[in-house]
The first five atom37 places (N, CA, C, CB, O) and aatype in JSON, in Angstrom:
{
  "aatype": [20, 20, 20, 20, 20, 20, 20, 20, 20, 20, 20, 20, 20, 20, 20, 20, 20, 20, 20, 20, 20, 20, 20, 20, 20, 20, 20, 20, 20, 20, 20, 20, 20, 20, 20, 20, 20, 20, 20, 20, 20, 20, 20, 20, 20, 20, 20, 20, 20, 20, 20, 20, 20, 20, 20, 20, 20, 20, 20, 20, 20, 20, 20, 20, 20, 20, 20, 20, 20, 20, 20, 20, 20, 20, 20, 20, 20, 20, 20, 20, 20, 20, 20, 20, 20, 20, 20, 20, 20, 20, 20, 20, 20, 20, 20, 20, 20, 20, 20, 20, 20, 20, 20, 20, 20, 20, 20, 20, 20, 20, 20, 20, 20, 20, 20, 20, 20, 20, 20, 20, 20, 20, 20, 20, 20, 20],
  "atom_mask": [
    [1, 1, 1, 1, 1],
    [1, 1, 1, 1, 1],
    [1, 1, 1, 1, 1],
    [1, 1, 1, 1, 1],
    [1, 1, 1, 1, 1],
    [1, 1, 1, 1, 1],
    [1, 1, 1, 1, 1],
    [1, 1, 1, 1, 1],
    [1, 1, 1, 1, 1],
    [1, 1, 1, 1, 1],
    [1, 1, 1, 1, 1],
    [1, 1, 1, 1, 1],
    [1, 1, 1, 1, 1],
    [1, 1, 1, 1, 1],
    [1, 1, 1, 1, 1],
    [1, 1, 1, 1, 1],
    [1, 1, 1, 1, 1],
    [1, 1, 1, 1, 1],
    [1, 1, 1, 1, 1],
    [1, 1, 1, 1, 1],
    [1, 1, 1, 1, 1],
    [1, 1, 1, 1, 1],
    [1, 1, 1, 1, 1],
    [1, 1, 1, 1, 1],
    [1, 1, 1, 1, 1],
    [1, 1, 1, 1, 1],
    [1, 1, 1, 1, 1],
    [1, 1, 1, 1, 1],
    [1, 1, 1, 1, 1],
    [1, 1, 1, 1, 1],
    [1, 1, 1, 1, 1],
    [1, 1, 1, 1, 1],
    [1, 1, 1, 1, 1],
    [1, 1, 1, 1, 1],
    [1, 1, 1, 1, 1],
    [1, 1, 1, 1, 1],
    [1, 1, 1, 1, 1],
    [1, 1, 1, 1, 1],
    [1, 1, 1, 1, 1],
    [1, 1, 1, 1, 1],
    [1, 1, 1, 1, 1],
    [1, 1, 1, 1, 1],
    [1, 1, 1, 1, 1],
    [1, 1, 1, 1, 1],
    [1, 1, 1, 1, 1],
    [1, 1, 1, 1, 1],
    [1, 1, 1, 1, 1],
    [1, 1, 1, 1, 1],
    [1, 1, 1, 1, 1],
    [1, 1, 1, 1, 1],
    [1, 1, 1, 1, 1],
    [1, 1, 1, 1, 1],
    [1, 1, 1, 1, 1],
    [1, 1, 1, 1, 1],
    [1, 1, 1, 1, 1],
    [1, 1, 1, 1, 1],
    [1, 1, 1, 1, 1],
    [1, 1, 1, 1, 1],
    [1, 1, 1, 1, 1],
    [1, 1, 1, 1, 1],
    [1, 1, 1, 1, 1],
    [1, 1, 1, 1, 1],
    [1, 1, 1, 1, 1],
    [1, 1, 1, 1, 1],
    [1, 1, 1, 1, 1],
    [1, 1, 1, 1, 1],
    [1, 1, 1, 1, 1],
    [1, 1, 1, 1, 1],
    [1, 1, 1, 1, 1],
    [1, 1, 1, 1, 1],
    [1, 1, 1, 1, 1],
    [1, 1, 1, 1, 1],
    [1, 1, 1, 1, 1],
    [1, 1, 1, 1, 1],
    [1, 1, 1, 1, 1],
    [1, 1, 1, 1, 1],
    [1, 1, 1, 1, 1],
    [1, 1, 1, 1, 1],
    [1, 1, 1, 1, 1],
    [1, 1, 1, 1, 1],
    [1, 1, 1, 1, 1],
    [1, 1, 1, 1, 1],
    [1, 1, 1, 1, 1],
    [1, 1, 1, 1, 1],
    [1, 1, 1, 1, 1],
    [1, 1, 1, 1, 1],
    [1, 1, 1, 1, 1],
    [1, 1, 1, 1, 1],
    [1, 1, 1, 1, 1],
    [1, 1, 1, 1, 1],
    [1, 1, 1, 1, 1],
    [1, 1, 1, 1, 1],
    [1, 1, 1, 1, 1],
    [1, 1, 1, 1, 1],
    [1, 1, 1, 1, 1],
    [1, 1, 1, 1, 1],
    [1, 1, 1, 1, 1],
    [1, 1, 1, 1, 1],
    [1, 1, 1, 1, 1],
    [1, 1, 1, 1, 1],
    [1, 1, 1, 1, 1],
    [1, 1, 1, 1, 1],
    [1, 1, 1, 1, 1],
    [1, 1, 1, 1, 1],
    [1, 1, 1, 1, 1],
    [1, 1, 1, 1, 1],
    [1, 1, 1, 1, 1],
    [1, 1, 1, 1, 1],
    [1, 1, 1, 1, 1],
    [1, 1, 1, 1, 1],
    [1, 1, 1, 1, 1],
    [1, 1, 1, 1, 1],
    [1, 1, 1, 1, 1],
    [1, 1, 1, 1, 1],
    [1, 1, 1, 1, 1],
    [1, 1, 1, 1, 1],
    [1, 1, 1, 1, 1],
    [1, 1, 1, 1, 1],
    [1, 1, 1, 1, 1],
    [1, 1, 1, 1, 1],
    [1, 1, 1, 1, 1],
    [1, 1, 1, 1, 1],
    [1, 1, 1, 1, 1],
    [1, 1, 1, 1, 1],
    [1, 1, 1, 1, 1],
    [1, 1, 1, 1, 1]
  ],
  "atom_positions": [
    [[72.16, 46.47, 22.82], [71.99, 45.08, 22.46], [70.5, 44.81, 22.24], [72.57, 44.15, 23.56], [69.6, 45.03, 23.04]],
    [[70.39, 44.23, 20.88], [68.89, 43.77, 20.56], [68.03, 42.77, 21.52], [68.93, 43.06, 19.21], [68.74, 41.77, 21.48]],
    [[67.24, 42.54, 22.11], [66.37, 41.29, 22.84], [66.67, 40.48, 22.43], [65.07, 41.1, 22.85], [67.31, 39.88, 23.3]],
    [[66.65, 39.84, 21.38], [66.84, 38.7, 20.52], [68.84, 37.93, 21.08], [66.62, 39.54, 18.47], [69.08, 36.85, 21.62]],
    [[69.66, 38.86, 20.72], [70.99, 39.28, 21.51], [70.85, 38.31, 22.85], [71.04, 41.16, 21.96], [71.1, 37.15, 23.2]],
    [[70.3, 39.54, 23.35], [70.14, 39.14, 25.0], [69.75, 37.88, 25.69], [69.2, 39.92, 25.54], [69.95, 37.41, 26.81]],
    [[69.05, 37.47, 24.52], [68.07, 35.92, 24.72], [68.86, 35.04, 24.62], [66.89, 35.48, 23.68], [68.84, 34.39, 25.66]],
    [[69.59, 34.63, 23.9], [70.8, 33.55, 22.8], [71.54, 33.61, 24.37], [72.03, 34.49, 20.82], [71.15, 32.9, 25.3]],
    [[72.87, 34.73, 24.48], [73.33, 34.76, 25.25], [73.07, 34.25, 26.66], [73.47, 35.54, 25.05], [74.01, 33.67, 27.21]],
    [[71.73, 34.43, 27.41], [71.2, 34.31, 28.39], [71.34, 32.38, 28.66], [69.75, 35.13, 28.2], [71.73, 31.72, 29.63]],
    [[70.68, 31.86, 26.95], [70.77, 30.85, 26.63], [72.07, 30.35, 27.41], [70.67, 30.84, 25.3], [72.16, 29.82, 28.51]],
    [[73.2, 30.73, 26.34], [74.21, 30.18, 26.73], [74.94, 30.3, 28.02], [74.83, 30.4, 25.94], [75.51, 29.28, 28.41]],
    [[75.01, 31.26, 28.65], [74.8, 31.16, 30.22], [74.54, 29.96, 30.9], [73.77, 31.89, 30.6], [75.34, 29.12, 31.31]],
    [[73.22, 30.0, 30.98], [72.52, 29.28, 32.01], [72.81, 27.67, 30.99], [70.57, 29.98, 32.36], [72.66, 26.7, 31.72]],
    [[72.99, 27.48, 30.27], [73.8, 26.17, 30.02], [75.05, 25.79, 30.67], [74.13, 26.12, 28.76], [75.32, 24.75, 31.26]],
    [[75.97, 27.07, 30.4], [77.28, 26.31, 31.33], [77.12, 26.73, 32.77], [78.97, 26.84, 30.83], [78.03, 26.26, 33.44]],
    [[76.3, 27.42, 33.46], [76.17, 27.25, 34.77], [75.15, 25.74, 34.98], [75.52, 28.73, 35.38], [75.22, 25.29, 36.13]],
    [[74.32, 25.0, 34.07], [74.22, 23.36, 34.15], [75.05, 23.09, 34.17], [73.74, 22.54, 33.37], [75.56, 23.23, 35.28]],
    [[75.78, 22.59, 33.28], [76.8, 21.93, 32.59], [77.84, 21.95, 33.82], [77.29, 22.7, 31.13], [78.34, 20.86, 34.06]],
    [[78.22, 22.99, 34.61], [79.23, 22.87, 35.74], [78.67, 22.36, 36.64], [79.83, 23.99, 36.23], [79.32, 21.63, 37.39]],
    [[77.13, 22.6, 36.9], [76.97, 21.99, 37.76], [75.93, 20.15, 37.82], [76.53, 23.15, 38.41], [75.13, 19.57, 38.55]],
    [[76.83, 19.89, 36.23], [76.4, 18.14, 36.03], [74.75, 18.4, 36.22], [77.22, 16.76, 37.57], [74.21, 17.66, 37.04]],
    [[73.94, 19.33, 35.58], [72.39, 19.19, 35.96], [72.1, 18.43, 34.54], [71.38, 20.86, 36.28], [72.33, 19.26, 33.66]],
    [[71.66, 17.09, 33.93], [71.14, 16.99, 32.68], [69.94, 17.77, 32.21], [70.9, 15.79, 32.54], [69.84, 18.3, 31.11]],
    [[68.64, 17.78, 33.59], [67.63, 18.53, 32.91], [68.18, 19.79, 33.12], [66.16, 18.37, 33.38], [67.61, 20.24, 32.12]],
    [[68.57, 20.42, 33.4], [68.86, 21.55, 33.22], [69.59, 21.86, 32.16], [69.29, 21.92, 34.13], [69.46, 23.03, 31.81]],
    [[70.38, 21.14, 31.44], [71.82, 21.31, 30.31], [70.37, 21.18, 29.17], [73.62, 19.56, 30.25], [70.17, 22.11, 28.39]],
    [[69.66, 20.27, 29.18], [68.55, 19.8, 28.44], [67.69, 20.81, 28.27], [67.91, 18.72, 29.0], [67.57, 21.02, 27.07]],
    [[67.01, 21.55, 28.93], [66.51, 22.53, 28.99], [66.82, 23.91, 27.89], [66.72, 22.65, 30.2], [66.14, 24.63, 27.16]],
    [[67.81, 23.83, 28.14], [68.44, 25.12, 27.62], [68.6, 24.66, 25.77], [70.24, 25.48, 28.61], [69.31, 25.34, 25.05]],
    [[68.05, 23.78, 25.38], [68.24, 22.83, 24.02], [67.19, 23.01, 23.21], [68.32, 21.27, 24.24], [66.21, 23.26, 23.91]],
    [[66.85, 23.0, 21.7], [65.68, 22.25, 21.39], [66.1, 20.68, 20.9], [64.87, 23.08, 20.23], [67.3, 20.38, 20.9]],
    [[65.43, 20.03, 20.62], [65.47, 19.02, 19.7], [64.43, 18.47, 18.69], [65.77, 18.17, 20.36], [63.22, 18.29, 18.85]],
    [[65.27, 18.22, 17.54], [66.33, 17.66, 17.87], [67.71, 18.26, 17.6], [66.21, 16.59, 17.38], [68.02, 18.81, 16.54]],
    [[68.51, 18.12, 18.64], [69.76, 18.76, 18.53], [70.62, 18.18, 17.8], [70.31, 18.97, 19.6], [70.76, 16.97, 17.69]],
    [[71.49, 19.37, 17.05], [72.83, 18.91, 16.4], [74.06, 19.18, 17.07], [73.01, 19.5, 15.13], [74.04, 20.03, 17.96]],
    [[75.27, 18.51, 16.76], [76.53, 18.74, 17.13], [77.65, 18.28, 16.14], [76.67, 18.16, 18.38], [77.79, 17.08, 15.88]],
    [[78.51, 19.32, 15.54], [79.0, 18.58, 14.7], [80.26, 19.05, 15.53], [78.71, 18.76, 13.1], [80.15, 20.03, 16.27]],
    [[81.85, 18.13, 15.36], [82.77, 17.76, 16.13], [84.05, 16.8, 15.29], [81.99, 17.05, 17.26], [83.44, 15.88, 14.74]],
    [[84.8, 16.73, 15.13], [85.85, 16.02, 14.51], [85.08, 15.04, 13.48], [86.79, 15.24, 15.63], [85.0, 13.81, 13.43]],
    [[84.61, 15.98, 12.77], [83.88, 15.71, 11.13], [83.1, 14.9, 11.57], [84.74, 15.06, 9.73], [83.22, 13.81, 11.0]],
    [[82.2, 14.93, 12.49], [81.27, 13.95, 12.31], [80.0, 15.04, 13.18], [81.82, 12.2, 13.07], [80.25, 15.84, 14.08]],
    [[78.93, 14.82, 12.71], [77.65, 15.3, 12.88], [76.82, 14.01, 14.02], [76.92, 15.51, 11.16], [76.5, 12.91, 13.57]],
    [[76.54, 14.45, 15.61], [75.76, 14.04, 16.29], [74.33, 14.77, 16.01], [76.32, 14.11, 17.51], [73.97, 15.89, 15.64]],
    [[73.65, 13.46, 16.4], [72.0, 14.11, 16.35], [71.23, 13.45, 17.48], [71.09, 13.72, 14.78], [70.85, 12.28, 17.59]],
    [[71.1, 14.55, 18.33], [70.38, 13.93, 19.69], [68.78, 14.33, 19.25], [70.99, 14.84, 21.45], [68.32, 15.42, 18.92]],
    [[68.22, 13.25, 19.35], [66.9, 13.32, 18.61], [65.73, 13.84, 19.82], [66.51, 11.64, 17.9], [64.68, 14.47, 19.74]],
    [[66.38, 13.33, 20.75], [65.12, 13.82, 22.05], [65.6, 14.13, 23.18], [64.06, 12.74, 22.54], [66.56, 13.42, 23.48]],
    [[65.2, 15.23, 24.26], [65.8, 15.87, 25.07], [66.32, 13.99, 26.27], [64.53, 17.44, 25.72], [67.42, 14.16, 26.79]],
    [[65.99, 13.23, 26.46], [66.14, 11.72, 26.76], [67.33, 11.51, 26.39], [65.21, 10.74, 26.1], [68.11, 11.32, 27.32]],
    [[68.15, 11.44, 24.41], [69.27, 11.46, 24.57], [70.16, 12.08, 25.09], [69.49, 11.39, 23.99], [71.27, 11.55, 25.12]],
    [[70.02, 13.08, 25.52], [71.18, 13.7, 26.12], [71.25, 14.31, 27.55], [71.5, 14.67, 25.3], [70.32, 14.89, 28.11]],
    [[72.37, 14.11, 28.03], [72.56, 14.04, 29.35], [74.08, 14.54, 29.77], [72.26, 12.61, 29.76], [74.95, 14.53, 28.91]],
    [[74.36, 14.97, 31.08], [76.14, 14.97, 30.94], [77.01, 13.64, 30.96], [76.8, 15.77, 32.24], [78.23, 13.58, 31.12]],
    [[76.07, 12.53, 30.75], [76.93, 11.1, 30.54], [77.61, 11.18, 29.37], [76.07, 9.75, 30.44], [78.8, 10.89, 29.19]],
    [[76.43, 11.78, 28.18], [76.82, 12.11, 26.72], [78.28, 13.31, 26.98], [75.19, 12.95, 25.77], [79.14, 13.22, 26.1]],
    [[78.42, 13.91, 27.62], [79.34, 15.36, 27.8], [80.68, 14.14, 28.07], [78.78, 16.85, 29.55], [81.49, 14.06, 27.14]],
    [[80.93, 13.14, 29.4], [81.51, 12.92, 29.76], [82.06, 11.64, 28.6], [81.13, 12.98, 30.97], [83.24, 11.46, 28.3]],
    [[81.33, 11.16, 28.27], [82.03, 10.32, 27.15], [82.29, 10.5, 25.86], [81.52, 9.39, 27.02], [82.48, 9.57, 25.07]],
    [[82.31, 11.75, 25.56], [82.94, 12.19, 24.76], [84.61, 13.17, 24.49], [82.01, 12.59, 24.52], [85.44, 13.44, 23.62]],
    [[84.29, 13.4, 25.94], [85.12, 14.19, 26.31], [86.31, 13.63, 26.77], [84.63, 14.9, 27.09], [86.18, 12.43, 27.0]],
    [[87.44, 14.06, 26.98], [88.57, 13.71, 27.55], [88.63, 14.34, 28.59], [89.6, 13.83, 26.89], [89.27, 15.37, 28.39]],
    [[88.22, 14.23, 29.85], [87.55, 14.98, 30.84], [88.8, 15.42, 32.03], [86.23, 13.99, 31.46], [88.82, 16.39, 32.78]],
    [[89.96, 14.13, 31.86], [90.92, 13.96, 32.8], [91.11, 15.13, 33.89], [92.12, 13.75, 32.07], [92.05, 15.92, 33.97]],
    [[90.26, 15.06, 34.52], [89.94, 15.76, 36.16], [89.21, 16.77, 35.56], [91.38, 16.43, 37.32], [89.74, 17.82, 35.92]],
    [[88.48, 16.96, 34.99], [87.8, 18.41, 34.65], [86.64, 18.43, 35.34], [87.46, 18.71, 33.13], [85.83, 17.51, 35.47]],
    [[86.6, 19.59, 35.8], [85.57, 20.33, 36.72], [84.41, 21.34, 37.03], [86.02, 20.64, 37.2], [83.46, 21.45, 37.8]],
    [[85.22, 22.26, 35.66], [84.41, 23.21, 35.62], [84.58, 24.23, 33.92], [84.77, 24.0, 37.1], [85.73, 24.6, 33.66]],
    [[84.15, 24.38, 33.53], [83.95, 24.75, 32.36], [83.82, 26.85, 32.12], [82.52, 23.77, 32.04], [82.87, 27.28, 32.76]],
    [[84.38, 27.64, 31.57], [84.78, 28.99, 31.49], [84.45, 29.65, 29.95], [86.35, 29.03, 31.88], [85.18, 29.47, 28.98]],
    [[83.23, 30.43, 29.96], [83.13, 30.98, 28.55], [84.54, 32.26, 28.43], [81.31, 31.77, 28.35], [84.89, 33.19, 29.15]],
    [[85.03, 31.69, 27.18], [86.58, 33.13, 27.07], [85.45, 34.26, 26.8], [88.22, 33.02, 25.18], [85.26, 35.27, 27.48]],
    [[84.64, 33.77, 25.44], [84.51, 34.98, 24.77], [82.54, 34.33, 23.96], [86.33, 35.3, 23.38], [82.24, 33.23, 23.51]],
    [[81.82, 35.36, 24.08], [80.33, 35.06, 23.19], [79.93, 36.17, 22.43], [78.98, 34.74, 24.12], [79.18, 37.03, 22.87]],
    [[80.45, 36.19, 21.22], [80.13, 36.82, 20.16], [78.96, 36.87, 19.56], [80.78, 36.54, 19.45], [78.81, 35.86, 18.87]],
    [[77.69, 37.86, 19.49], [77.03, 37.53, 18.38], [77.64, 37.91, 17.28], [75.86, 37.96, 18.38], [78.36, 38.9, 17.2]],
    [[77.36, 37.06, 16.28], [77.65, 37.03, 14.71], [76.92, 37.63, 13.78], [77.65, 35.85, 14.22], [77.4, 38.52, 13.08]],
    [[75.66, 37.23, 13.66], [74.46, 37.93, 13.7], [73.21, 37.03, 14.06], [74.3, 38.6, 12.38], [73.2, 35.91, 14.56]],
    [[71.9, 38.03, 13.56], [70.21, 37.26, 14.02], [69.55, 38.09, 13.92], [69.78, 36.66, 15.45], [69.71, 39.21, 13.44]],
    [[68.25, 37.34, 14.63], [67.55, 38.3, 14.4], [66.35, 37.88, 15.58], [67.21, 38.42, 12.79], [66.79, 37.63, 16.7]],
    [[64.67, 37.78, 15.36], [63.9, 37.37, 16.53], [63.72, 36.29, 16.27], [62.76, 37.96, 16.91], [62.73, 35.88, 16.87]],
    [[64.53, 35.0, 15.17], [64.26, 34.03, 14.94], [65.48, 32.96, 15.4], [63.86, 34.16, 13.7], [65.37, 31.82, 15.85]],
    [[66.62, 33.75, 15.15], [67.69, 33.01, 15.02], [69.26, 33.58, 15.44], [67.58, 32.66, 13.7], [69.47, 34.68, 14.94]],
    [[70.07, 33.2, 16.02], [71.0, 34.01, 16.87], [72.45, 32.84, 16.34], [70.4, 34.11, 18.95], [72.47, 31.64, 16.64]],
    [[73.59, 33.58, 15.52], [74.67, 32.67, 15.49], [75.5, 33.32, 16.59], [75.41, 32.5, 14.03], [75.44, 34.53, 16.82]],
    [[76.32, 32.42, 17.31], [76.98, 32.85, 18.45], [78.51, 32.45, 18.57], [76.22, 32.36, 19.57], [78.71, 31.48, 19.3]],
    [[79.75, 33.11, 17.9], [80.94, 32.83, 18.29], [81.29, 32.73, 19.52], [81.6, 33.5, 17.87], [81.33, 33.77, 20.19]],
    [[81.69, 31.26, 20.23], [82.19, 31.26, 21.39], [83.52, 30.78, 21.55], [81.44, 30.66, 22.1], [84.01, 30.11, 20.64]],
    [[84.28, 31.06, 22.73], [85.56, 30.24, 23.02], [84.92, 29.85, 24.21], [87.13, 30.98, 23.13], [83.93, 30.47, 24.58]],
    [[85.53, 28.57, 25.09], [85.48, 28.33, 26.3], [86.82, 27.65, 26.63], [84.3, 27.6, 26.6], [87.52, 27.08, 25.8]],
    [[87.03, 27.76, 27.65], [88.55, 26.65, 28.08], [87.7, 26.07, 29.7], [90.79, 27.98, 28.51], [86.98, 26.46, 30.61]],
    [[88.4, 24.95, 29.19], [88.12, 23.78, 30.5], [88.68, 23.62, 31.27], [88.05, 22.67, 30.42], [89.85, 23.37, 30.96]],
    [[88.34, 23.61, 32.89], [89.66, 23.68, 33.82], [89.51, 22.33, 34.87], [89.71, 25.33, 34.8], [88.36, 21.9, 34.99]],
    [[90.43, 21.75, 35.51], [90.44, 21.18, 36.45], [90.22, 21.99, 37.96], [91.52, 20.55, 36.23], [90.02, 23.18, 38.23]],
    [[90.34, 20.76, 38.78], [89.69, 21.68, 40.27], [90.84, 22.59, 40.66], [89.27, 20.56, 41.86], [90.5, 23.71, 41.03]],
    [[92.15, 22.31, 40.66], [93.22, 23.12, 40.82], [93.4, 24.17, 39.83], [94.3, 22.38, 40.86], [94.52, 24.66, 39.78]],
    [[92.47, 24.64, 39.01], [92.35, 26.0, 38.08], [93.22, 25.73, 36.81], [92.97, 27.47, 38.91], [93.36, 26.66, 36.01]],
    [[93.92, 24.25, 36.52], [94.5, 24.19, 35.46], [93.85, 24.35, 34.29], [95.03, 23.27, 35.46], [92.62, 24.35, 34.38]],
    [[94.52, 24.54, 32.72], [93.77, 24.35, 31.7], [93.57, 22.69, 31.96], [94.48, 24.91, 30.28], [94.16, 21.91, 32.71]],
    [[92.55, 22.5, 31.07], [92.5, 21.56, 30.16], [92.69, 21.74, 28.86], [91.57, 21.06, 30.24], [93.65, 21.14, 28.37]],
    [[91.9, 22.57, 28.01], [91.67, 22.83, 26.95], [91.12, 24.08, 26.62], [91.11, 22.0, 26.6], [90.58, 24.84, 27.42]],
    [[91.29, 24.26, 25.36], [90.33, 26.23, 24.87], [89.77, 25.47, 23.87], [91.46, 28.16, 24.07], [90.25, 24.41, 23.47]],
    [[88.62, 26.07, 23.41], [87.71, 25.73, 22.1], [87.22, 26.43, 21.26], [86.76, 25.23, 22.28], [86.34, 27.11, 21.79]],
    [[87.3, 26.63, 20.24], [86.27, 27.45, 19.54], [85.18, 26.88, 19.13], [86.7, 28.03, 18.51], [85.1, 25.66, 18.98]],
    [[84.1, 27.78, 18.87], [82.67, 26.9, 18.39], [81.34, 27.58, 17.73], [82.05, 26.21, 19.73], [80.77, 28.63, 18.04]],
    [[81.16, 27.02, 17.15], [79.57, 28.28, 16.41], [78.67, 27.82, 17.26], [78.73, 28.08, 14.43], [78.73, 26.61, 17.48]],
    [[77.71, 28.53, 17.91], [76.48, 27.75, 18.33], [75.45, 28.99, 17.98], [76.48, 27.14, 20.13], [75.62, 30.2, 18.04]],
    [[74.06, 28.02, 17.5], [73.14, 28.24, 16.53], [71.79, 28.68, 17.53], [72.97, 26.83, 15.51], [70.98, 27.76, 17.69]],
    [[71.53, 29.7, 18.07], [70.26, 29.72, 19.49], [69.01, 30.14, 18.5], [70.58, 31.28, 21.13], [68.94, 30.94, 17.56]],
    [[68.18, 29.35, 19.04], [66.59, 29.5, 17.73], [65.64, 29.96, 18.64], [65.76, 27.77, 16.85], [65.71, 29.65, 19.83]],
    [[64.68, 30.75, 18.15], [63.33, 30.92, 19.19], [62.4, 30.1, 18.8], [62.6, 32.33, 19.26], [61.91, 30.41, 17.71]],
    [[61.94, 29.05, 19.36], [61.05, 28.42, 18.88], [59.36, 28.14, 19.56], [61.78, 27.4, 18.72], [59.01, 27.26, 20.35]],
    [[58.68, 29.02, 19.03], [57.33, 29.62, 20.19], [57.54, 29.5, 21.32], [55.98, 29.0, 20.2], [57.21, 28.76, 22.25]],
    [[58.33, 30.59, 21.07], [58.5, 31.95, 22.32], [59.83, 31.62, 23.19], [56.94, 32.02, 23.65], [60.34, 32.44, 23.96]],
    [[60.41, 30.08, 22.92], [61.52, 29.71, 23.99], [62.79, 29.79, 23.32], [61.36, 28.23, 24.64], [62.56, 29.43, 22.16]],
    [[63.82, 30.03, 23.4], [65.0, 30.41, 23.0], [65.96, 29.28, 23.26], [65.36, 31.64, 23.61], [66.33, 29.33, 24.44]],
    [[66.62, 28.05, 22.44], [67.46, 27.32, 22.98], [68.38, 26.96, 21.81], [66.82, 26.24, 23.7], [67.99, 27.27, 20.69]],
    [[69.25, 26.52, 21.92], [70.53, 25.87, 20.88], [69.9, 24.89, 20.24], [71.96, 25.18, 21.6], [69.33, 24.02, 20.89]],
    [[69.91, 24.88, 18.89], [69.14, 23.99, 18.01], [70.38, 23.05, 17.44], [68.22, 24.89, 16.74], [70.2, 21.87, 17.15]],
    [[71.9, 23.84, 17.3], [73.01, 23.39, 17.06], [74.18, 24.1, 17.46], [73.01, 23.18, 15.95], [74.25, 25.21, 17.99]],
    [[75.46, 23.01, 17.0], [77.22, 23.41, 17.53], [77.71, 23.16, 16.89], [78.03, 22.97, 18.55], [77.74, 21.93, 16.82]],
    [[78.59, 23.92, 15.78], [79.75, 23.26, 15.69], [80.99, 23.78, 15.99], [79.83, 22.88, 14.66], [81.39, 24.83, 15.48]],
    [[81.7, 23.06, 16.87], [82.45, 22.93, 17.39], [83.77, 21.95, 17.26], [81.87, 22.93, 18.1], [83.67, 20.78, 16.89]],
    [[85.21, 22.69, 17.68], [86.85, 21.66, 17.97], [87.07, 21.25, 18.96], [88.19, 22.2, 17.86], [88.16, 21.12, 19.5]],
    [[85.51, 20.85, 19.54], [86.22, 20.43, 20.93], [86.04, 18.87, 20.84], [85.44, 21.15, 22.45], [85.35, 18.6, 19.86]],
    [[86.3, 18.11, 21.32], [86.33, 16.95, 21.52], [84.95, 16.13, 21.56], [87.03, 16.89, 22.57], [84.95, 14.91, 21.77]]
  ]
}
């Protein structure tokens, strides 16, 4: 696996270990901005690490008891030392280990002097 590989991935990691554990600067962190998200045909644009937060996660979401969040699968697609496309699935679970949901999603990891974070998503998830 190339560095570049290793970086993206690492990325996406340590996002959903935020993300489960409701950290905004931390979910934020792992970002540049301004971030994109595109989602049931419509394109979000979080313009500054300020917009976004897991308030943004939770109101968008149909969250109904969800707890904790599970990468299926993180594909690189391809890249390079600039730019990393990343096929992912994740499924969403409640505290009793139920589904919620599975997703598929492109996410876009950029190096941007020297730091490695998701510049964009698009994604079927909610």
């Amino acid at each position: 696996m190339q560095d570049f590989e290793q970086a993206a991935l690492d990325v996406l990691g340590t996002y959903l270990e935020k993300l489960n554990a409701q950290d905004s600067a931390g979910m934020r962190d792992c970002f540049h901005f301004p971030h994109y998200r595109i989602a049931g045909g419509k394109m979000q644009v979080f313009e500054t690490a300020e917009d976004y937060s897991i308030d943004n996660f939770h109101a968008r979401t149909d969250t109904g008891g969800w707890a904790y969040t599970k990468w299926d699968h993180r594909k690189v697609v391809h890249g390079d030392e600039t730019k990393v496309h990343v096929d992912v699935q994740f499924t969403r679970y409640r505290a009793d280990d139920s589904v919620l949901g599975q997703y598929k999603s492109l996410w876009i990891v950029t190096n941007r002097d020297g730091k490695w974070g998701v510049m964009a998503r698009s994604s079927y998830a909610a």
